[in-house]
C-alpha angles and dihedrals in degrees: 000000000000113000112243120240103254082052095053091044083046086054090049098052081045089062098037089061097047095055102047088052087054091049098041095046077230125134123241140199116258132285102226102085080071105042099023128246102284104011090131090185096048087048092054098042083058083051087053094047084043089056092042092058082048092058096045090054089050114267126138130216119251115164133329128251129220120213132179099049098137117091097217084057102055091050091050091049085040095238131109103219147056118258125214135220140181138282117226116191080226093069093057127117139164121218119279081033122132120232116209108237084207092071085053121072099184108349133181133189130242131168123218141155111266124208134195122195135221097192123043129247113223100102148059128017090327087216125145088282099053091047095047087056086050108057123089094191146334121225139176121266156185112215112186103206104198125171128221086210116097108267100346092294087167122167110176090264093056101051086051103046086053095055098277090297095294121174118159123306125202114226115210123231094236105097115188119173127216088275083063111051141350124239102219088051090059114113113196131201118184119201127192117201089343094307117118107235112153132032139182153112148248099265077057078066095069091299096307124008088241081071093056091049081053095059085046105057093049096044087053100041082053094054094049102258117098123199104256126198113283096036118120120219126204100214099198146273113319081186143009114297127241133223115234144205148206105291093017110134116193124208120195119195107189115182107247097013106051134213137323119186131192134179127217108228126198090232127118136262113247 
């Protein structure tokens, strides 16, 4: 099926918006008057030209991200499955980091299990096993999901089209790897400024975020772009996620793997 020409220039403007709101640290309305609400091609095609317009500034890929595991989400948003974004190497951060609140538009907080691999993922049945033999290390981590769209106004097309709603995520120091513990075991508790407000655990990730991995992989592999070693994945909410706010610091405690912390700052993003 080709995309006809007023399509391809509607993807474009989507993308156009969606960038210079990135640029100009600027909300926009959504993305979804020009795509359309559910057209889950169209919105990845806007995430391609988006990452393109990454690339061309200078950012480098570094992993992938999955959103929308959670099956109360997904209701909520009216779809039956999990999206995917990009990785830049300028959205990482290590624990006891700050975070600069003037890179971020609208964030929330939200705490997974990251992974990196050490073999790629582009080839073969693409099943748990695969996916155990895969993975270098899991770790803690802090992903700040943040939107580009005015007040968080998301349809499913528009979370996917902007990236899946990435902002920046903080990796901990403490690497375990699969022999050590075991991702659907994993209970989490976040903190903000020392008060609990958000629980879970790994089955609350698909049912274990080495499903979600799973999905990953296969949803990759199918656009094109297969997960290679040394990419991190951030495999998904073991919990709701929380908004933040400038001097908030957040504090995720996540059983066999331990804690990473970071602080919001009210410095600017260079």
């Amino acid at each position: 099926m080709t995309t006809s020409t007023d399509s391809l220039a509607a993807e474009q403007q989507a993308a156009d918006r969606l960038l210079t709101a990135l640029q100009t640290r600027a909300a926009c309305a959504p993305v979804r008057d020009l795509i359309g609400p559910v057209d889950l091609p169209a919105a990845y095609r806007v995430q391609e030209r988006l990452t393109a317009g990454r690339l061309a500034d200078g950012a480098r890929i570094v992993g992938r991200k999955i959103g929308l595991t959670s099956k109360a989400v997904q209701d909520q948003m009216g779809v039956d499955q999990p999206d995917f974004g990009v990785l830049f190497d300028d959205m990482a951060y290590a624990s006891g980091d700050e975070v600069p609140m003037g890179r971020l538009l609208q964030p929330k907080a939200e705490a997974e299990v990251a992974f990196v691999l050490k073999e790629d993922l582009a080839d073969g049945p693409l099943d748990i096993a695969q996916i155990r033999a895969a993975v270098d290390y899991g770790v803690a981590a802090i992903e700040v999901c943040d939107s580009r769209i005015d007040g968080w106004d998301i349809a499913f097309a528009d979370t996917v089209a902007d990236n899946a709603s990435s902002g920046v995520y903080v990796l901990g120091a403490h690497r375990k790897t699969l022999d050590e513990f075991a991702p659907v075991e994993v209970g989490m508790r976040m903190l903000i400024n020392g008060e609990e407000v958000s629980t879970g655990d790994g089955a609350a990730c698909l049912g274990d975020p080495l499903n979600a991995v799973a999905w990953l992989a296969k949803s990759a592999r199918d656009f094109g772009e297969p997960l290679r070693a040394g990419q991190v994945i951030l495999s998904g909410a073991l919990g709701p996620m929380r908004p933040i706010e400038s001097g908030d610091e957040v504090r995720v405690e996540i059983s066999g793997l331990g804690t990473v912390v970071a602080k919001f700052s009210e410095g600017k993003h260079s």
